[in-house]
Structure formats: C-alpha cells, structure tokens
SEDRENLUM-69141 format. One record per residue (C-alpha): residue number from 1; residue in one letter; x, y, z. Coordinates in Angstrom, 2 decimals. Example, Ala and Ser with C-alpha at 12.3 -4.5 7.8 and 13.67 -1.06 7.14 Angstrom:
# SEDRENLUM-69141
sefi num->1, residu->a, east->12.30, north->-4.50, up->7.80
sefi num->2, residu->s, east->13.67, north->-1.06, up->7.14
This chain:
# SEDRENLUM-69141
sefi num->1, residu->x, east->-6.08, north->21.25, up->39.66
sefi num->2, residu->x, east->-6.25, north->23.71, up->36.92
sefi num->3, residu->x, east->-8.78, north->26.47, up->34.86
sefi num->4, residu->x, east->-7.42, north->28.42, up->31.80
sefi num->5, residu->x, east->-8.30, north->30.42, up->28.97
sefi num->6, residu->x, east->-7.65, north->30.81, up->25.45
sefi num->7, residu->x, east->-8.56, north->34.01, up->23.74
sefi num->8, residu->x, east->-8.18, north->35.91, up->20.14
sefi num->9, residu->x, east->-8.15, north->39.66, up->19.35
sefi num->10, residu->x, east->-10.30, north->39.97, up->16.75
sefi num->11, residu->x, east->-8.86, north->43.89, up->16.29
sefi num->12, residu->x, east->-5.20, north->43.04, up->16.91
sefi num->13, residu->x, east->-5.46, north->39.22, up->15.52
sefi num->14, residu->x, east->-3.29, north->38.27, up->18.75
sefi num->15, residu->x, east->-4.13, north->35.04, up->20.35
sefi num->16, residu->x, east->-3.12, north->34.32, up->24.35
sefi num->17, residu->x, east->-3.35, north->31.20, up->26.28
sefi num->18, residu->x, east->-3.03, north->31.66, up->29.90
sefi num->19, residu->x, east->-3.39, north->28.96, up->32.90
sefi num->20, residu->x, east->-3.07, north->28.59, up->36.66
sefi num->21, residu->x, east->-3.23, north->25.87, up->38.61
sefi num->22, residu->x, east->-2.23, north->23.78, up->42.12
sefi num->23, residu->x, east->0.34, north->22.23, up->40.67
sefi num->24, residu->x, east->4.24, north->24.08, up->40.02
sefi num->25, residu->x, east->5.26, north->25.17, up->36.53
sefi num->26, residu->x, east->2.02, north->24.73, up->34.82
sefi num->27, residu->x, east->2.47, north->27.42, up->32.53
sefi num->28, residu->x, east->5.41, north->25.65, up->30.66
sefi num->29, residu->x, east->3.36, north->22.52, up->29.79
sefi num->30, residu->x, east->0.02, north->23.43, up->29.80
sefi num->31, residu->x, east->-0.49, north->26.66, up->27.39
sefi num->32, residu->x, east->0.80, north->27.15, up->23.82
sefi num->33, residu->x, east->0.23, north->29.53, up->20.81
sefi num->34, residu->x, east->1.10, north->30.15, up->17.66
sefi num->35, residu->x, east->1.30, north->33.59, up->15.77
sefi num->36, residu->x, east->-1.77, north->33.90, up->12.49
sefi num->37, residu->x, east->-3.03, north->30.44, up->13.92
sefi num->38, residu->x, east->-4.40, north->29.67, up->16.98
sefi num->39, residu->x, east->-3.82, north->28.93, up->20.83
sefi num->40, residu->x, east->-4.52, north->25.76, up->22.96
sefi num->41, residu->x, east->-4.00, north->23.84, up->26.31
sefi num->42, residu->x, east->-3.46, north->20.47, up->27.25
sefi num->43, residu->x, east->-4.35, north->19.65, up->31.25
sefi num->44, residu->x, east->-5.90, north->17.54, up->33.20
sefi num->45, residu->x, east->-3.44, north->14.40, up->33.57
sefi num->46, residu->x, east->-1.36, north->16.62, up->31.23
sefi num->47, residu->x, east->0.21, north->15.61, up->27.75
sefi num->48, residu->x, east->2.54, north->18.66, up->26.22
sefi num->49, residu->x, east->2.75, north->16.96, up->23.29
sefi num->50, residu->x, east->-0.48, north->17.73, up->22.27
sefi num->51, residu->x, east->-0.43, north->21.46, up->22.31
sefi num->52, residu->x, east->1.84, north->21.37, up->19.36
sefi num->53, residu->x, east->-0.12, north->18.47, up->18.15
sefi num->54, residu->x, east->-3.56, north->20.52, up->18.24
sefi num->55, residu->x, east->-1.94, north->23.72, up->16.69
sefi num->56, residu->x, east->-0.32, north->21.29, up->13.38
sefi num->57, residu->x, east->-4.14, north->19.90, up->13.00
sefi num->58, residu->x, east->-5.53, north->23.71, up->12.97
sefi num->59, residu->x, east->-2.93, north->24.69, up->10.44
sefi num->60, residu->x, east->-4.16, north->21.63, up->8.49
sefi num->61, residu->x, east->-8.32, north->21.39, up->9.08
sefi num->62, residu->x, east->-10.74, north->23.87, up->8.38
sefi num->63, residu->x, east->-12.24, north->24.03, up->11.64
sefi num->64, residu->x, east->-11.18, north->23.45, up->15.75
sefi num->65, residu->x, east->-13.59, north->21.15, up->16.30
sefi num->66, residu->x, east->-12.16, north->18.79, up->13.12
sefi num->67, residu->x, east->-8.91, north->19.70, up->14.11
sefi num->68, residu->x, east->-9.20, north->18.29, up->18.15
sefi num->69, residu->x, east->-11.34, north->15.35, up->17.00
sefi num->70, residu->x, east->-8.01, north->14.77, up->14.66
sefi num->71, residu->x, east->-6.01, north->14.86, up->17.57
sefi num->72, residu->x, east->-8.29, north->12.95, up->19.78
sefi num->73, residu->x, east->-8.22, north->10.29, up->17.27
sefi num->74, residu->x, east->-4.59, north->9.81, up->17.19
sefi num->75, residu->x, east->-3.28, north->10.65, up->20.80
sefi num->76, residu->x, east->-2.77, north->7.77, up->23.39
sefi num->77, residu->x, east->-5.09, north->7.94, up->26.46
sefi num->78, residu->x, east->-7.60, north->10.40, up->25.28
sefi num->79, residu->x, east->-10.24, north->10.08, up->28.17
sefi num->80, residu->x, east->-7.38, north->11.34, up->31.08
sefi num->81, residu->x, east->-7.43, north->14.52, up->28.74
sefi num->82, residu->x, east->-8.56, north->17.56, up->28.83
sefi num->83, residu->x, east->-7.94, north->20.10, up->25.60
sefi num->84, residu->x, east->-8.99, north->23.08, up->24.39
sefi num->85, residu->x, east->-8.28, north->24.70, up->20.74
sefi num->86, residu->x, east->-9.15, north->28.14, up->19.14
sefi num->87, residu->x, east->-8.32, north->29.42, up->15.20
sefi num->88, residu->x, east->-8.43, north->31.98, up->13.87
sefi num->89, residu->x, east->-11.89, north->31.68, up->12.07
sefi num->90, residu->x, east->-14.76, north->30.02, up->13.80
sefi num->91, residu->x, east->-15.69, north->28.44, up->17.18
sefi num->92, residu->x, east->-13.16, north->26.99, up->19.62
sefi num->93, residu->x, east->-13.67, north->23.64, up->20.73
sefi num->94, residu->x, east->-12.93, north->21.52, up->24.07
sefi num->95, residu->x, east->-12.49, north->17.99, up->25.23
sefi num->96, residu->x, east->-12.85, north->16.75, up->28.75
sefi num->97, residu->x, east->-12.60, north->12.94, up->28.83
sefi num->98, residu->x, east->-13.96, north->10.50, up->30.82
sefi num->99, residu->x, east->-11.30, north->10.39, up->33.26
sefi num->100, residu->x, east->-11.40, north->14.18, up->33.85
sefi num->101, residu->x, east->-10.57, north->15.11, up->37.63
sefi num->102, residu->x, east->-13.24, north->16.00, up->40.08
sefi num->103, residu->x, east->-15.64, north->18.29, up->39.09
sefi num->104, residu->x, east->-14.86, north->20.14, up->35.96
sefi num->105, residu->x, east->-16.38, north->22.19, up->33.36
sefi num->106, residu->x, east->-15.48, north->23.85, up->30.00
sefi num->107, residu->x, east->-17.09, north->27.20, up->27.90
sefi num->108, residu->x, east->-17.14, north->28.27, up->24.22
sefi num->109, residu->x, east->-17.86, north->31.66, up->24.06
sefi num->110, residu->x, east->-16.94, north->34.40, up->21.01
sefi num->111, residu->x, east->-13.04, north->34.12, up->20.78
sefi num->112, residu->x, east->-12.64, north->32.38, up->24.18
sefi num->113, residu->x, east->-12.69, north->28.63, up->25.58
sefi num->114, residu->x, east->-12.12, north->27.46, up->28.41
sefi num->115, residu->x, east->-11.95, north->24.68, up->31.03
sefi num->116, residu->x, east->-10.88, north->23.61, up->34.26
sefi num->117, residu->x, east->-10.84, north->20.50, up->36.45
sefi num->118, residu->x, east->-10.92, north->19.53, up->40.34
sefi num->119, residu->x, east->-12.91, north->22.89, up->40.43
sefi num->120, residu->x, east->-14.94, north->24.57, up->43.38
sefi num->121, residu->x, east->-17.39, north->24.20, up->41.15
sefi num->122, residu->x, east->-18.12, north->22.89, up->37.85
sefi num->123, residu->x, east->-19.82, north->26.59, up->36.39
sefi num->124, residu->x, east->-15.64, north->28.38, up->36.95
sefi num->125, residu->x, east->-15.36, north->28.01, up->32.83
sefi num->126, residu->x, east->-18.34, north->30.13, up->32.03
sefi num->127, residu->x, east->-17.49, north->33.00, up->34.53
sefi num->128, residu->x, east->-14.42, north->32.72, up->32.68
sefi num->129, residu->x, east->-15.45, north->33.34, up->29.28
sefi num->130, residu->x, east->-18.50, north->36.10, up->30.50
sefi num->131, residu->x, east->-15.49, north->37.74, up->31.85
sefi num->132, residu->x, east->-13.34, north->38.07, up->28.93
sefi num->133, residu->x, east->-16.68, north->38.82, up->27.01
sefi num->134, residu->x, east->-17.61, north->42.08, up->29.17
sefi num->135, residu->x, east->-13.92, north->43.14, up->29.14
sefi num->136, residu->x, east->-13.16, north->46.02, up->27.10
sefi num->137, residu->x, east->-11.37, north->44.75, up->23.31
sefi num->138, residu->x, east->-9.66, north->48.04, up->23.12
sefi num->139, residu->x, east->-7.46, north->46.86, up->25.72
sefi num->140, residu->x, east->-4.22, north->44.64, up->25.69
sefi num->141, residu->x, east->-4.99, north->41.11, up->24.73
sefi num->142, residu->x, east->-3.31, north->39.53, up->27.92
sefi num->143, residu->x, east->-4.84, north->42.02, up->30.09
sefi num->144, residu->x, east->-8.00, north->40.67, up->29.27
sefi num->145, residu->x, east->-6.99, north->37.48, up->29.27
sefi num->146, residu->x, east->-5.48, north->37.76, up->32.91
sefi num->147, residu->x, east->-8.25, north->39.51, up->34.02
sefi num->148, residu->x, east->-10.69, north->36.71, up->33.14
sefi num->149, residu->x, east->-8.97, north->34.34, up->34.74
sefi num->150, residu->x, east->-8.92, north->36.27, up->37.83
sefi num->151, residu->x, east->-13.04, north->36.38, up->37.67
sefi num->152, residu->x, east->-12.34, north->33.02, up->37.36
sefi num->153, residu->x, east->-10.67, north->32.23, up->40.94
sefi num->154, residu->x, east->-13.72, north->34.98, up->42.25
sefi num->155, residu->x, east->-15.98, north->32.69, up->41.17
sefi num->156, residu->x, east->-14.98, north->30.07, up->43.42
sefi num->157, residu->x, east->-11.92, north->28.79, up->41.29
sefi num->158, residu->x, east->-10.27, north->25.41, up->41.97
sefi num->159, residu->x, east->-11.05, north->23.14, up->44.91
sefi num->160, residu->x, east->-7.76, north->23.64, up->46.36
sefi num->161, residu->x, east->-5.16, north->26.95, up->46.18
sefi num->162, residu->x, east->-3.95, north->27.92, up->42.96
sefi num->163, residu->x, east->0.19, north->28.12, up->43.53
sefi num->164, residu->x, east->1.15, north->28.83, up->39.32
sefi num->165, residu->x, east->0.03, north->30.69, up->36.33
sefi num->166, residu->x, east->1.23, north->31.22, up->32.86
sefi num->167, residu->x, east->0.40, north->33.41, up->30.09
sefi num->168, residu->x, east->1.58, north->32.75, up->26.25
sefi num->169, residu->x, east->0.48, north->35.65, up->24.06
sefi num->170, residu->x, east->1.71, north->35.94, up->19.87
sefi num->171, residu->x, east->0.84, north->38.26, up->17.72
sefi num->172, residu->x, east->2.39, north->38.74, up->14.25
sefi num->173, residu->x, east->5.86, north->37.59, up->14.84
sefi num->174, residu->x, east->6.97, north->34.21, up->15.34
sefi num->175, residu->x, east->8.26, north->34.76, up->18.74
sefi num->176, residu->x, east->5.57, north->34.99, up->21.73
sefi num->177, residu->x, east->4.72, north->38.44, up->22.54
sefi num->178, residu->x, east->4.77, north->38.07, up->25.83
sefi num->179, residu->x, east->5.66, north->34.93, up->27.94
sefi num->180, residu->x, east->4.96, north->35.06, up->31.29
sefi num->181, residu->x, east->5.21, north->32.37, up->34.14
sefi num->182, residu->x, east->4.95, north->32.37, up->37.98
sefi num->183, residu->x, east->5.89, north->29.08, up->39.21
sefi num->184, residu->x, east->5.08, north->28.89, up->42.37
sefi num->185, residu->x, east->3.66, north->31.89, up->44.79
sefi num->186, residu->x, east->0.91, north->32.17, up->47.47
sefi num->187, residu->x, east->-1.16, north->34.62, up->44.80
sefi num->188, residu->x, east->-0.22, north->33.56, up->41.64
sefi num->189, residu->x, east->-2.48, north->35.71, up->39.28
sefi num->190, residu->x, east->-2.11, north->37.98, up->41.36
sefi num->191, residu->x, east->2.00, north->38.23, up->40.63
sefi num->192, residu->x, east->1.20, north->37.24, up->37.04
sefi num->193, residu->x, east->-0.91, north->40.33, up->36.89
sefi num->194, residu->x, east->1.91, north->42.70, up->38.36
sefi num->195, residu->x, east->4.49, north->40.79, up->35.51
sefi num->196, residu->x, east->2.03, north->41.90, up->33.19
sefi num->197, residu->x, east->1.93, north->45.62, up->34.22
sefi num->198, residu->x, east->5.98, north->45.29, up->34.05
sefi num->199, residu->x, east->6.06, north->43.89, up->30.67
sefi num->200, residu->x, east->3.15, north->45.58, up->28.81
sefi num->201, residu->x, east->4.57, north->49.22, up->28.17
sefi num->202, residu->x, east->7.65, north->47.51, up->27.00
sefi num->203, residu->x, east->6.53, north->44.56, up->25.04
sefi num->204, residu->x, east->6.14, north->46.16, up->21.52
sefi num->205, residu->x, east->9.43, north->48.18, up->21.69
sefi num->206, residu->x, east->11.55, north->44.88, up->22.14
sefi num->207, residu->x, east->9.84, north->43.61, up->18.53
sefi num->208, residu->x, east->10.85, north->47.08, up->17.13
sefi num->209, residu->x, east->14.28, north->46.56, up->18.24
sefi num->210, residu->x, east->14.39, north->43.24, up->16.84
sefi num->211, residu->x, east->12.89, north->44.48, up->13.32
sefi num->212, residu->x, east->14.39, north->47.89, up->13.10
sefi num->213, residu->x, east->16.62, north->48.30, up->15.81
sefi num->214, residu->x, east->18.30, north->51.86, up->14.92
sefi num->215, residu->x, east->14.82, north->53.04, up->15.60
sefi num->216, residu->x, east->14.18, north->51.25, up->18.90
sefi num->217, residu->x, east->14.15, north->52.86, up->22.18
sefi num->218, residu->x, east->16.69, north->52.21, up->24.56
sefi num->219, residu->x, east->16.11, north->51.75, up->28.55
sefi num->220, residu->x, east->19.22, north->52.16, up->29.24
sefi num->221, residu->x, east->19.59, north->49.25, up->31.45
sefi num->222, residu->x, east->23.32, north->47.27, up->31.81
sefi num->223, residu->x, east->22.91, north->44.48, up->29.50
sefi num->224, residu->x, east->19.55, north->45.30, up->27.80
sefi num->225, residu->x, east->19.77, north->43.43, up->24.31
C-alpha cells in the first residue's frame, strides 16, 4: 500500500520525509521530521505515534539503528510495523516486521532509506534510494526527494494505484519548510510535484518574513500573512 523516502542534505542540513500510497491522507500519518535531528515514517498497518516516538529516541541515542531498536522494544505490535529512521550523523535504519504486507522491501543508502509494502515488486526501495543518489545535491532537498519517489512508481511502484502523497521537509527552523499533501488524486506525485514547483520559489521568503519581516517580500496577494 505504500513506498517512501527519507532523505538529508548534507550541504543544506535539511531533512524531508515524503510518502505515497493507495490509501487517502497518508501523508498526515505516515511522514514526520524534525529540524537539526532527523526524519522518519511509520507504515505498513500504520502507528503515528511512533514517528514522534522514533525522532525522541534519535534525540536521545547515538545512532538510528539504537534509536529504532529502542522503539521497537517498547511499541505494542512491532511485527505489523514497518519504520524507517535517519539522523543526522550516520546510517539510517529500517524495520519491516513479520507481518509486513505483501511483498515489500526497504534500502539504506548515503542519507536516504527507504521502504515500501504490497509492492509490484519487492526491489521499488532500492530504485528509490539509486534515485535520490544520482540526483543532483545542488538542488532543492524536496525536489530530490520527490523526484526519487517518482523513479520509484517507474520502477514498477505499488501493486495497486497510488491515490496520496506527502512531503515533510525542515530545515533550521522549528516549523516544516515545506508541508505538502495530496490526499487523494488519480496522479498523486504527479500533483505533489506541481505543489512543489508552486511552493519552492516562495518557501524561504515566508521564513524571512517570519524572522525579519520589514525585509520580506511581499506578493501582494489579499490576505497574504
């Protein structure tokens, strides 16, 4: 039902966590991130509670893999799980239990994890994270990220239509960066991709106006903030 992606900048230090899926609304309870820290996702039979629950055991472990085994250790029904967890320093990590849908997969590349289940096939992960490896880093974070996924669903994607996607992207503030969501469509990364191109030029001047705001641009649109 799902594949995703969580990335880091290593030139920006932005981390993203993006996600599609058959299912409605995944991006609100399957991808979270957390500005200086990390990024994860929670799917499969989802939990939400353990995205925040895999980001407090980064702040507090030296590495993702001792952070998800934390979490693993703690968290009720482990094997319908599947997680995946990146800091800031060192490898990412990922979890598919036992009770992980159909056939699924999961990568750990430099800066990237991912996973997916009910897949077309159980190799989707991997395109993933060669994808977001060959991508340019000069580029926006979320472009890269969105992109990957994208090779993702090329490479044969889920078993079924995708119909949501979601991207989470932080970067020094404590408020995401971006936070995009298409709940339901007929294309969804495709219409996540064209919220992206809307957003991007944009996206830095809204944290100037919140910083410094005599020295942020104005759009001039009724109602802008």
């Amino acid at each position: 039902m799902t594949f995703s992606l969580i990335a880091r900048c290593p030139r920006t230090g932005q981390f993203a966590a993006a996600v599609t899926s058959s299912s409605p609304a995944v991006g609100a309870r399957c991808a979270f991130a957390r500005a200086g820290l990390g990024a994860a996702t929670t799917q499969n039979i989802t939990d939400p509670r353990l995205g925040p629950a895999l980001l407090a055991a980064q702040a507090a472990t030296s590495t993702s893999e001792a952070a998800l085994a934390q979490v693993l250790a703690q968290a009720p029904h482990p094997s319908y799980r599947q997680l995946t967890l990146l800091g800031a320093t060192g490898a990412g990590a990922a979890w598919s239990g036992a009770h992980t849908l159909g056939l699924h997969g999961q990568a750990v590349g430099a800066h990237a994890v991912s996973a997916g289940n009910l897949l077309a096939n159980p190799n989707v992960p991997a395109a993933v994270v060669a994808a977001f490896a060959a991508s340019n880093p000069a580029e926006e974070l979320g472009a890269r990220v969105i992109g990957a996924l994208r090779a993702g669903l090329a490479a044969g994607g889920e078993a079924g239509p995708i119909r949501s996607a979601g991207l989470i992207l932080v970067a020094a503030q404590a408020w995401p960066l971006a936070d995009l969501r298409v709940d339901w469509h007929d294309e969804p990364l495709t219409e996540l991709a064209r919220l992206w191109d809307l957003w991007a030029p944009q996206m830095h001047d809204y944290v100037t106006r919140a910083l410094t705001p005599a020295s942020a641009p104005s759009y001039g649109v009724p109602g802008d903030e």
